[in-house]
PyMOL CGO cylinders between C-alpha atoms (Angstrom):
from pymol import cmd
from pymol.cgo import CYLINDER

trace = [
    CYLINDER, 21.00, -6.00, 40.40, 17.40, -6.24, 41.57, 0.3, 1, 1, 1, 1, 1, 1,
    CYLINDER, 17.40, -6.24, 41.57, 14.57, -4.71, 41.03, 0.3, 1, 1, 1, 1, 1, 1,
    CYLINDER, 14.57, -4.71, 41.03, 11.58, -3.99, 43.31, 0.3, 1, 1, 1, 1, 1, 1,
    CYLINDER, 11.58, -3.99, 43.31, 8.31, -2.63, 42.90, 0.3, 1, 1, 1, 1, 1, 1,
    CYLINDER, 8.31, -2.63, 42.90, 5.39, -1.50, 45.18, 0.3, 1, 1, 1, 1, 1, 1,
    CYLINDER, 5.39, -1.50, 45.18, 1.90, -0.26, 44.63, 0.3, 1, 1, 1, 1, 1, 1,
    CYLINDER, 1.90, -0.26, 44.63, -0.62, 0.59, 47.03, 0.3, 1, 1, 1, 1, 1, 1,
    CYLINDER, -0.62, 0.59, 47.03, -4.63, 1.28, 46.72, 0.3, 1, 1, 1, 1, 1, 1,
    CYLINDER, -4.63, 1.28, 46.72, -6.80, -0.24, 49.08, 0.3, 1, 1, 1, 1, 1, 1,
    CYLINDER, -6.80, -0.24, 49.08, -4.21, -3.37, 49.60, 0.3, 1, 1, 1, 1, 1, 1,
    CYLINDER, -4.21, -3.37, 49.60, -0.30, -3.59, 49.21, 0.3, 1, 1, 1, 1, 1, 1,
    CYLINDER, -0.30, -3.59, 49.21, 1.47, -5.61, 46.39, 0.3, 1, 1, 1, 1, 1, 1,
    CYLINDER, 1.47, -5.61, 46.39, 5.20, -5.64, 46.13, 0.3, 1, 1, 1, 1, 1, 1,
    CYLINDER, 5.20, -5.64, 46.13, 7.30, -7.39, 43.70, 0.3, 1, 1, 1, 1, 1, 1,
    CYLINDER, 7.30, -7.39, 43.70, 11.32, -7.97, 42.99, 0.3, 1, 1, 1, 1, 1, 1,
    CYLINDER, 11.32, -7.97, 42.99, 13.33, -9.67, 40.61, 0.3, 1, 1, 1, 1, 1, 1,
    CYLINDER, 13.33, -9.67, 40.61, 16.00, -11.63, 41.31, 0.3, 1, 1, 1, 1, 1, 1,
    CYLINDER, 16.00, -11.63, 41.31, 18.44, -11.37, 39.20, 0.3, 1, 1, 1, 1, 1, 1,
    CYLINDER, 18.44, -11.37, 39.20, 21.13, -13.76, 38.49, 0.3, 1, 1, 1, 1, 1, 1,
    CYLINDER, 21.13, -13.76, 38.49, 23.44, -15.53, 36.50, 0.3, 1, 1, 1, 1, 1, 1,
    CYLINDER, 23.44, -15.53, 36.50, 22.34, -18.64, 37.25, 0.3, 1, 1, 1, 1, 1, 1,
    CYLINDER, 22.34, -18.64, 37.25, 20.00, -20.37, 39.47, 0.3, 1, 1, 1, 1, 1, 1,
    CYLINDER, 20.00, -20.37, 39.47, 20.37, -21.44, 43.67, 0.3, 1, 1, 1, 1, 1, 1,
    CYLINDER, 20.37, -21.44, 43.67, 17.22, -23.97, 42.63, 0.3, 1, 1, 1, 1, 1, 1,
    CYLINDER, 17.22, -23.97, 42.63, 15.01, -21.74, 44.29, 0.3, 1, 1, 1, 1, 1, 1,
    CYLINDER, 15.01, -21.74, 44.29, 10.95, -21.85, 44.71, 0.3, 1, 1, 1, 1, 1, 1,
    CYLINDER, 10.95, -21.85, 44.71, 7.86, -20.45, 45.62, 0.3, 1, 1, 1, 1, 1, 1,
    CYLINDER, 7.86, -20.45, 45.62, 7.53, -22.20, 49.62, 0.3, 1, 1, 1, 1, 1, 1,
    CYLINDER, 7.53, -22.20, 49.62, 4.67, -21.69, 51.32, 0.3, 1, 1, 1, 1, 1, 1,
    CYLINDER, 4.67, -21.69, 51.32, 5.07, -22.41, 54.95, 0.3, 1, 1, 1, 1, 1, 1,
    CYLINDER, 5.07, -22.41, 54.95, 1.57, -23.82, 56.75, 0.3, 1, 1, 1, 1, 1, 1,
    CYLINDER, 1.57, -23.82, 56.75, 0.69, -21.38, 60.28, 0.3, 1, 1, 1, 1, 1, 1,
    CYLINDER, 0.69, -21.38, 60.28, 2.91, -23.65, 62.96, 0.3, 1, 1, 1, 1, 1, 1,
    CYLINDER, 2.91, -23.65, 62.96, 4.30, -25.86, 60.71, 0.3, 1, 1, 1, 1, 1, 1,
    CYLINDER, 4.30, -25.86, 60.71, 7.29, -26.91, 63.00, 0.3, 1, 1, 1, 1, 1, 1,
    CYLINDER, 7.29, -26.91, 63.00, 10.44, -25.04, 63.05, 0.3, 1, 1, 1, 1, 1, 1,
    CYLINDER, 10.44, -25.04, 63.05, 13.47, -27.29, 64.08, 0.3, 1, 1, 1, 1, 1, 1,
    CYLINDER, 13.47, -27.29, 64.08, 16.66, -25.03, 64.35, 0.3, 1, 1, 1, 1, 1, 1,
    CYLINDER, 16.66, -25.03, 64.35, 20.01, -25.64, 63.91, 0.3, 1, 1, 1, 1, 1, 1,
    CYLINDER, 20.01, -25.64, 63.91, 20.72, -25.95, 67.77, 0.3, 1, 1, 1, 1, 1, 1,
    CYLINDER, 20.72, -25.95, 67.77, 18.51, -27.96, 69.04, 0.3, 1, 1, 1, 1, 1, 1,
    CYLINDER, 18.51, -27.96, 69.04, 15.31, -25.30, 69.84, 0.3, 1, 1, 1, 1, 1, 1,
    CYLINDER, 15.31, -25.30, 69.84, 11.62, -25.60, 68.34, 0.3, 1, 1, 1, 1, 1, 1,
    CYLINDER, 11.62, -25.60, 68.34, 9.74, -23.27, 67.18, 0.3, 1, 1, 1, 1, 1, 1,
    CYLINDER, 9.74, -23.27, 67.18, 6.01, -24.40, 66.71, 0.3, 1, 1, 1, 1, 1, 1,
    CYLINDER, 6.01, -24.40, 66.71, 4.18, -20.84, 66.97, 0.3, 1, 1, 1, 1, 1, 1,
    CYLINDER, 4.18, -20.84, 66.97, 4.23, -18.89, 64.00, 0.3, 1, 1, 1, 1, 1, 1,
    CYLINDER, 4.23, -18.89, 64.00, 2.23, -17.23, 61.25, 0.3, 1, 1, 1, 1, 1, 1,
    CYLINDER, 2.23, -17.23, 61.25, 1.91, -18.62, 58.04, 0.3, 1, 1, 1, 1, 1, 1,
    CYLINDER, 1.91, -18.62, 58.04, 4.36, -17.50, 55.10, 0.3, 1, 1, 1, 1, 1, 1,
    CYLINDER, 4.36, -17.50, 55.10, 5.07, -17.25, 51.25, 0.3, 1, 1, 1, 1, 1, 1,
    CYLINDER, 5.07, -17.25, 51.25, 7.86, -16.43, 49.65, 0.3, 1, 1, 1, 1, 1, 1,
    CYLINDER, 7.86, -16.43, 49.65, 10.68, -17.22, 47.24, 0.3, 1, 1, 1, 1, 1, 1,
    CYLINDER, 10.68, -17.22, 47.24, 13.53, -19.75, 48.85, 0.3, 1, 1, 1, 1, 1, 1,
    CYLINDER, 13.53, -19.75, 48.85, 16.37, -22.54, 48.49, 0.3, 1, 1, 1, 1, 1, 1,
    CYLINDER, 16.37, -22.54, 48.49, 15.02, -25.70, 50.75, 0.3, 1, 1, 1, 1, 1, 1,
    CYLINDER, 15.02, -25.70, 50.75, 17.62, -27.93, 52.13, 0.3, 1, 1, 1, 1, 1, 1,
    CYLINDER, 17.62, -27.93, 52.13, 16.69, -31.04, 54.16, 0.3, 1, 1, 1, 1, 1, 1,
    CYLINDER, 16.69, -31.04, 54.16, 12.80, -29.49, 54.18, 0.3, 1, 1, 1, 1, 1, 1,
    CYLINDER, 12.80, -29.49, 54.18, 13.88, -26.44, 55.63, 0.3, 1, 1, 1, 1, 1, 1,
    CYLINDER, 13.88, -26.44, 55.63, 13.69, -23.54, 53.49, 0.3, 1, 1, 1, 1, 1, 1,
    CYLINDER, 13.69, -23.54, 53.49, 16.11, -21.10, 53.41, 0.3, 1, 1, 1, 1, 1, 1,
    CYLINDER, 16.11, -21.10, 53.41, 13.74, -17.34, 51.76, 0.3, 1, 1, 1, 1, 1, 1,
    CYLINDER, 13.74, -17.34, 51.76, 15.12, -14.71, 50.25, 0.3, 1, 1, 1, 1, 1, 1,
    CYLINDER, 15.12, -14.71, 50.25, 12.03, -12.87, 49.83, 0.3, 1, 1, 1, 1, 1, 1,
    CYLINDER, 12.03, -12.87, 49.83, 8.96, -13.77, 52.18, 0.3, 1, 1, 1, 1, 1, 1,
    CYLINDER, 8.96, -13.77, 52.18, 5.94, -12.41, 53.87, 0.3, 1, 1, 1, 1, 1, 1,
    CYLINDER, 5.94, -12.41, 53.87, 3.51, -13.29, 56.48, 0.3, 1, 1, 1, 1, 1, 1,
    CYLINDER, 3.51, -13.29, 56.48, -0.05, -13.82, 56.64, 0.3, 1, 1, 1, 1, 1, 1,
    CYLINDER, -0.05, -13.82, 56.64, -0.04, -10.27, 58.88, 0.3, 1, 1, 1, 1, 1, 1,
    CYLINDER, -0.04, -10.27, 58.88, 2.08, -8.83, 56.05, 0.3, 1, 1, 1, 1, 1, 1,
    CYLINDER, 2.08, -8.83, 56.05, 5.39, -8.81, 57.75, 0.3, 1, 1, 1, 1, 1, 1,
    CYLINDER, 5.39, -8.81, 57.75, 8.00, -9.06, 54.50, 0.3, 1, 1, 1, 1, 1, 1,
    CYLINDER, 8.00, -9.06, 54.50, 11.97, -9.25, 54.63, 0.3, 1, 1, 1, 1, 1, 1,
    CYLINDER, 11.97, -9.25, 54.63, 14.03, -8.97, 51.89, 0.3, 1, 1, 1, 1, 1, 1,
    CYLINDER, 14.03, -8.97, 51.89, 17.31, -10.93, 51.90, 0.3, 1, 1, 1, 1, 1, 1,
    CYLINDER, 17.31, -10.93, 51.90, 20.01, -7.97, 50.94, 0.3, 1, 1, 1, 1, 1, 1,
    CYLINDER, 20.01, -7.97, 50.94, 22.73, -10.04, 48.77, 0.3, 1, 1, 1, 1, 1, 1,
    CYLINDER, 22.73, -10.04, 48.77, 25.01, -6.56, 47.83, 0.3, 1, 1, 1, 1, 1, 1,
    CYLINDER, 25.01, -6.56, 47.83, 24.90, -6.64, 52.33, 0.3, 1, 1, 1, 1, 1, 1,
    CYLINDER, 24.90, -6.64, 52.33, 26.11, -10.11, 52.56, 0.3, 1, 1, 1, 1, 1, 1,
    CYLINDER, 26.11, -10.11, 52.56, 28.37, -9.99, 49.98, 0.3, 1, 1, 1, 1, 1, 1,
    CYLINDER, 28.37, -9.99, 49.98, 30.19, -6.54, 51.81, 0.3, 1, 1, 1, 1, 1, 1,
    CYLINDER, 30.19, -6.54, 51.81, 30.56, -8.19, 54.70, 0.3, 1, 1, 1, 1, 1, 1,
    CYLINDER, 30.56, -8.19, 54.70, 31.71, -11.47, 53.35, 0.3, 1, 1, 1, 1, 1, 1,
    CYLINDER, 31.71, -11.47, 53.35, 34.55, -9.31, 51.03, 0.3, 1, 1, 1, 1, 1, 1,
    CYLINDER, 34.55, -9.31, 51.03, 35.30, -7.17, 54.67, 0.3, 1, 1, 1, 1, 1, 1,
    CYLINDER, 35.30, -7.17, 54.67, 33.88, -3.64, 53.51, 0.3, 1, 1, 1, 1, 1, 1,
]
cmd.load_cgo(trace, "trace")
């Protein structure tokens, strides 16, 4: 289960455990403003705002659970969501 916390003055912090069992090797990435996006299919994306966030990287490309952008754009990854569908509820 995971736990998230907000709290908002003059600026916006958020913050959420993850909380597991045991460990996908994730890490803090921070992803440069148009660092160069190569996607699974062939298409580039080379336009983008910067982001941080919490994520597995495979082959350089990181995969976030939790990230948000220099605008403040944040998405959560929803596990219990994935996990429904995967088990067909």
């Amino acid at each position: 289960m995971c736990t998230a916390a907000t709290y908002q003055t003059k600026d916006f912090y958020m913050g959420r455990t993850l909380d597991y069992e045991f460990s996908y090797g994730e890490k803090i990435a921070i992803m440069p403003r148009n660092y160069p996006l190569q996607y699974r299919h062939g298409l580039k994306n080379i336009e983008h705002y910067a982001m941080i966030g919490m994520a597995h990287v495979v082959e350089d490309y990181p995969l976030y659970y939790d990230a948000v952008n220099e605008k403040g754009l944040k998405k959560e990854q929803s596990t219990l969501l994935n996990m429904s569908l995967f088990l067909g509820y």
